[in-house]
N, C-alpha and C positions, 0 to 999 in steps of 0.2 A: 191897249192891246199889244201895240209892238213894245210897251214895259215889258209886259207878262214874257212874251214872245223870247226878248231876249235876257231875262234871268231863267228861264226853261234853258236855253241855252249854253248860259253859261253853267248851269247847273250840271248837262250831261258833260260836258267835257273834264270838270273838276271830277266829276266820279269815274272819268276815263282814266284820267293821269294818277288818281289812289289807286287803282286798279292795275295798271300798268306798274306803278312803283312797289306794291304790293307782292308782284309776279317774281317782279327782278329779284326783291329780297326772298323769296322764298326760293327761286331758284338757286341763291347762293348760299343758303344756309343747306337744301339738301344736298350740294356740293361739298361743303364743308364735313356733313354726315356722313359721308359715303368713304372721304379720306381719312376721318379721326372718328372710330368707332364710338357708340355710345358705348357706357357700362354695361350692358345687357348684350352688346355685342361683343362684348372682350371676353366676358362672364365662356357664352354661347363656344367661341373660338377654341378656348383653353380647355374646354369639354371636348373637342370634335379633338385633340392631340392625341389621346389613348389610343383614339379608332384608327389614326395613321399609324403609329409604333405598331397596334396589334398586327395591324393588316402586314405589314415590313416584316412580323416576326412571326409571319403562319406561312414563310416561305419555306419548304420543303427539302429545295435542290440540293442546298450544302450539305443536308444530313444525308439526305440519297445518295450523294454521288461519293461519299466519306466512306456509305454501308456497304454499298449493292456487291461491290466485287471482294469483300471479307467476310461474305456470308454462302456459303456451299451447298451445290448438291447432295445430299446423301442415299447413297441405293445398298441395301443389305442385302443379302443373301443367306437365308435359313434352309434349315432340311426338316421339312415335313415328314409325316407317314400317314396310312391309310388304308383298311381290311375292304376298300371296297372295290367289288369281284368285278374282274372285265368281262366275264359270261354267266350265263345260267347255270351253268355244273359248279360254277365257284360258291353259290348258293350256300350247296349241298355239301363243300369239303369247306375242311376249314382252310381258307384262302391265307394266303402268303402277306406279312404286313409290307407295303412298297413304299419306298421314300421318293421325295418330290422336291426340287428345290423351291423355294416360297422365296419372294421379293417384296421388300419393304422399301418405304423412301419415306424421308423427310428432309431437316434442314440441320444447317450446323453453323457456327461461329466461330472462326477463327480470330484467337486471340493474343498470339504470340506469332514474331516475324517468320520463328522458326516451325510453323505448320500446327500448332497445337490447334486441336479443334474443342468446344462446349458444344453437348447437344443435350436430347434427354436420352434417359437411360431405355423406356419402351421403342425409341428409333433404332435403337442398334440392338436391343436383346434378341440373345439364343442367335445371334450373328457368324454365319462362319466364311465369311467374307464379305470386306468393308470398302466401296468403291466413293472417293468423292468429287462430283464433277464442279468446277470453279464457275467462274461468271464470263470467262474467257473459251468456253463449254472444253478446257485438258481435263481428264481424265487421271485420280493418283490411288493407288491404291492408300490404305489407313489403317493405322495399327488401334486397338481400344486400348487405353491406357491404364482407364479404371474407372468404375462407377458407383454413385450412390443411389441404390434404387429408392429409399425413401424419399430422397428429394428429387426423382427421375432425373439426374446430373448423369451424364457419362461425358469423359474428355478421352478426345482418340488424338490420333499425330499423324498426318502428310507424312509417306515412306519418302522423301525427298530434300535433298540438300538446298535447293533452291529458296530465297525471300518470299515471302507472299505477303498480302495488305491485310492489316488488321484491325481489329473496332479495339479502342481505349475502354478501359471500363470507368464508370461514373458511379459517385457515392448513390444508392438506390435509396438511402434512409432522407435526403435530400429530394429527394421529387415530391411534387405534392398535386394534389387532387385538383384536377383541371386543365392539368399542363399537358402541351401537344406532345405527343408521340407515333413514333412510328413502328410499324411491325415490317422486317425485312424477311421474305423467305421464298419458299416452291411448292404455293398450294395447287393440289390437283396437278402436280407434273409441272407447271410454268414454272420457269427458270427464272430468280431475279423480280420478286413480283413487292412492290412496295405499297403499301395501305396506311391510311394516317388516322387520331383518332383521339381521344384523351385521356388521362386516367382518370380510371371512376370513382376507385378505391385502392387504398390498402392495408394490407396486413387481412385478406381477406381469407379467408377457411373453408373450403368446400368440404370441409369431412366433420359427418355429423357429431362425433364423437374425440374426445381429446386427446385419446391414444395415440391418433397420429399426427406429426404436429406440420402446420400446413402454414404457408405465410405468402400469399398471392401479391402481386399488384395484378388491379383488373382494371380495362381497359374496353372500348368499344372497338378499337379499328379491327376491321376484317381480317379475323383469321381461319383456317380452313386445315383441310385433310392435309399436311404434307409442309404446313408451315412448322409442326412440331420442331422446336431445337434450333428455331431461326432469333434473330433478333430483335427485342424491343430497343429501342435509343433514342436520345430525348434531341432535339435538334440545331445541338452541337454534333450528332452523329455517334454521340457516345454511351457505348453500353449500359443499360440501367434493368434489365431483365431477360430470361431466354424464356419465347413463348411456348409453351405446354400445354395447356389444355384450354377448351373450348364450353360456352356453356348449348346446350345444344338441342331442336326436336326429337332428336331418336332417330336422324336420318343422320349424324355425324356432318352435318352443316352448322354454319356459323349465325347464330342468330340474333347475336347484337352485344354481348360479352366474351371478353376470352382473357385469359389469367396467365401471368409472368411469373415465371422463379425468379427472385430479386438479385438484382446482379452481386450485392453485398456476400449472399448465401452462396450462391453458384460460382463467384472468384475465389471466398474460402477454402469450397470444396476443391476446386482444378488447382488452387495452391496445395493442399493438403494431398490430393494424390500425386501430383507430379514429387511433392519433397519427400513423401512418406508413403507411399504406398498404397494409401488406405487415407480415410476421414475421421479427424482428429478430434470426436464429439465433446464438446464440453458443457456439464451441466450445471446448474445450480443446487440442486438434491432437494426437489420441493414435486410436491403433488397436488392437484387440489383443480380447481375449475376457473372457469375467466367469467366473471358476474356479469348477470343483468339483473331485471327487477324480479323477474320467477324466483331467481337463486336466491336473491337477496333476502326473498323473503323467508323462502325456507331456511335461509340462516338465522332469518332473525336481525339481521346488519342494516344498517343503513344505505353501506355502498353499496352502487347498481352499475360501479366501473372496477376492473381491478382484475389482479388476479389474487382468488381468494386460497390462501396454502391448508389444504388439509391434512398434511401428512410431508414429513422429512426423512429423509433419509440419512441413515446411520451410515459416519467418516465420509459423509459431502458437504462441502463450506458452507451451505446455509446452517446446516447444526451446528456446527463447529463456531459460525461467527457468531449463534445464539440468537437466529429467529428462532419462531414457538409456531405451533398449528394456530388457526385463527387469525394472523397477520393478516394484509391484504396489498400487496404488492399494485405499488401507484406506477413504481417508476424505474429505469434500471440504468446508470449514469444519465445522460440526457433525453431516453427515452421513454416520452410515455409508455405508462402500459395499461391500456384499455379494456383489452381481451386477452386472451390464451394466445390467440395466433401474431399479438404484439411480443408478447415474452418469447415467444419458440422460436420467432424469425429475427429479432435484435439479439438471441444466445445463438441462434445458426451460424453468426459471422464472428464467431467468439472461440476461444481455442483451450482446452486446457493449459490452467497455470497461470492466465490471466486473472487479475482482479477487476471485479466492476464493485459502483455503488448502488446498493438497493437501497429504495426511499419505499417504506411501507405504512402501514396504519396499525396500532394497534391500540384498542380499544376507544379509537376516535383520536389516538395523540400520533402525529409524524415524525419519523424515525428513520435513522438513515445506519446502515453497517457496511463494509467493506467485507465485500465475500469473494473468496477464492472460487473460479471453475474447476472442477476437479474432472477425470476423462470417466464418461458414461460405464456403470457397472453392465451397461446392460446388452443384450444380443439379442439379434432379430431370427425366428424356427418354424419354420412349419406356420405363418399366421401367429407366432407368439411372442413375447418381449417378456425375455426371461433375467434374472440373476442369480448369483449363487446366494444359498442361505444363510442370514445371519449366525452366529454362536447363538444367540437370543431364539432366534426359531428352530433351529436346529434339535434343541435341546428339549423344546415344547415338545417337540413331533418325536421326538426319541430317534431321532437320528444324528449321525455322526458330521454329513454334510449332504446338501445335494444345490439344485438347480428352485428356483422356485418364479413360479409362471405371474409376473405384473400386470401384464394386459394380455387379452384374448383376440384378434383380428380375424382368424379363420372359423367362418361360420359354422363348419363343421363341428368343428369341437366344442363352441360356445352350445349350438344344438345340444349336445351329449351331456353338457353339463360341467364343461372344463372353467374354470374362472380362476378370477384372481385371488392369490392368496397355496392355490393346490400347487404340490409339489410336484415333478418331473421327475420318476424313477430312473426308467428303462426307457429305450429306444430298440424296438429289435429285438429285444431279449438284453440288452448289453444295458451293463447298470451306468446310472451318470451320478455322478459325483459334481461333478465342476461346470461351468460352462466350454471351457474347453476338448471336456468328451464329448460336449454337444456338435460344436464348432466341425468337428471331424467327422462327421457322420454326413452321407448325401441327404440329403431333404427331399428328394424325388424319388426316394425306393424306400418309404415309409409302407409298414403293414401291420407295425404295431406298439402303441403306445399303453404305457404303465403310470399313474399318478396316485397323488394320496393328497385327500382334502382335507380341511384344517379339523375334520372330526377322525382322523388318521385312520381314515375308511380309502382303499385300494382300489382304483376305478383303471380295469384293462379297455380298450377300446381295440378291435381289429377290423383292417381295412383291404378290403378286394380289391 
């Protein structure tokens, strides 16, 4: 019995001390784990480094505090009118027209030490006095320099000899989809209001129609009534778009997209009016649509990218270099070109006189030529995008020269039957020959127009 007794004994105490030694080692081995990661934890580690850098680089301050005081109040000043009668007897006579001063605001960008400002062109039109207040809330008067209402651009200039802070601009063809930005501006009257957000897209098009040619970055961050003409900037703090339009419920609030003129476009233009006067357009001399699968197929083509040329224009470097209709424009020196509004917005930043390289398609083989920008035949009238007539058509229509209508924008007239292709007589009664009789003519004291369409059938239209 006491055998039994003391091998039981000895038994628990041997299973004590395995036990015990057992411990020790395993307490030093998850020692050893905890200081020399496994693979699975180095793996683990090297994954979590992105999420530190992103977090490090969705800091905001340096871009805000680079913008906030180069970005301006703007308050306009128009003169309204209005037949409506302060009594009951005004009913009756016919009342006096009264003018009214009307106040606009939005935002602006200053981009030069010396006071030049970018904003868009609907912030300041029919302006007859331009106030802009800084981030330091002075007050300068500002002169309008000049604008392009197509791509809503107007650059005004600080009446002041004084330095002011300004935004760098930044290559805009360089941003890409995802990247932080911010919108700087004075929505609803706040002075200084910064909002952050991403891009969504670009080279985006909000116009149904490829008449007018449109080339957005679009973005989420919040913009509003009054941020028009403020800055988008990527955060370096540097210019890469000026915000314009909103997409919106019909109550003109911001409902989760808003769309930038590319700073690429909008530096062009303030270069081009400050040297010149005016906007240096330079085109390619090509017509035609920017594909998807619908077009593609009504072509008959295989491409569902591109922009597909239907039509050239006679002494513009595309004829000239020896495209053909049918091509399909892939590409234009390093830029893709996807759609309409990739070609319209990489030729925006392009100037007459320049050469680029087009890479096209034709008949399924890639092609590349060297085409000259030559400056746009063409003029903006009444809703219309007119040129003067070839010798070639001229001659069809039995006429000597005139004006001849490429695109239709003013619903009016499209209603009536106006289209492309009809010629532009008269204005007024007064014959046009050129685009430069055109040019000379007001566009607001219109009552009566004269055309003749390609069956050289005479269409008057008069307007009350």
């Amino acid at each position: 019995m006491k055998s039994i007794l003391k091998t039981t004994a000895i038994s628990f105490v041997a299973a004590f001390v395995a036990l015990w030694v057992f411990n020790r080692a395993q307490e030093k081995e998850d020692i050893n784990s905890a200081a020399y990661p496994t693979p699975a934890q180095v793996v683990n580690t090297h994954f979590t480094a992105p999420t530190t850098i992103s977090a490090m680089s969705t800091d905001f301050t340096v871009a805000a505090e680079k913008t906030i005081d180069a970005v301006v109040h703007i308050t306009n000043t128009s003169v309204g009118s209005s037949r409506q009668p302060n009594s009951i007897w005004e009913y009756f006579y016919n009342s006096p027209r009264r003018e009214y001063p009307r106040i606009g605001m939005g935002s602006g960008v200053v981009v030069s030490p010396d006071g030049y400002i970018i904003t868009n062109n609907h912030v300041i039109e029919d302006a007859t006095e331009i106030e802009v207040t800084t981030n330091d809330n002075k007050v300068y008067e500002a002169e309008l320099v000049g604008t392009d209402a197509n791509a809503d651009i107007a650059v005004l200039r600080i009446n002041s000899d004084q330095l002011f802070p300004y935004v760098r601009f930044a290559d805009s063809d360089l941003t890409k989809i995802g990247e932080w930005v911010l919108a700087v501006g004075n929505p609803y009257n706040l002075n200084s209001t910064v909002t952050a957000g991403i891009i969504s897209a670009k080279s985006r098009d909000l116009n149904s129609y490829d008449s007018k040619s449109q080339s957005f970055i679009q973005t989420d961050a919040a913009v509003n009534s009054g941020n028009s003409g403020g800055a988008l900037v990527n955060l370096d703090g540097d210019l890469i778009g000026i915000n314009t339009a909103i997409s919106s419920n019909g109550m003109g609030t911001f409902i989760g997209y808003s769309f930038a003129v590319p700073s690429n476009i909008a530096r062009k233009i303030y270069e081009d009016i400050v040297e010149f006067g005016n906007v240096q357009k330079a085109l390619l001399g090509v017509s035609g649509n920017g594909l998807d699968a619908r077009i593609a197929e009504e072509l008959g083509i295989e491409e569902t990218e591109g922009f597909y040329v239907a039509g050239l224009e006679d002494s513009m470097g595309a004829k000239e270099a020896g495209m053909q209709e049918g091509d399909v424009i892939v590409k234009v020196n390093d830029a893709p070109i996807r759609k309409f509004a990739d070609l319209t917005g990489y030729l925006g930043s392009k100037r007459p006189g320049e050469r680029v390289n087009v890479t096209f398609l034709r008949n399924g083989e890639e092609k590349m030529l060297s085409v000259e920008l030559k400056r746009t035949p063409f003029i903006s009238y009444y809703g219309m995008r007119l040129r003067e007539l070839t010798k070639k058509e001229a001659k069809k229509l039995d006429l000597k020269e005139g004006v001849r209508v490429s695109a239709v924008q003013n619903g009016r007239l499209y209603r009536r039957g106006v289209q492309e292709g009809d010629v532009l007589l008269s204005v007024n009664g007064k014959d046009i020959s050129t685009t430069e009789d055109v040019l000379k003519l007001d566009e607001d004291s219109i009552y009566e127009l004269e055309f003749m369409n390609q069956d050289k059938e005479r269409m008057r239209f008069i307007f009350e």
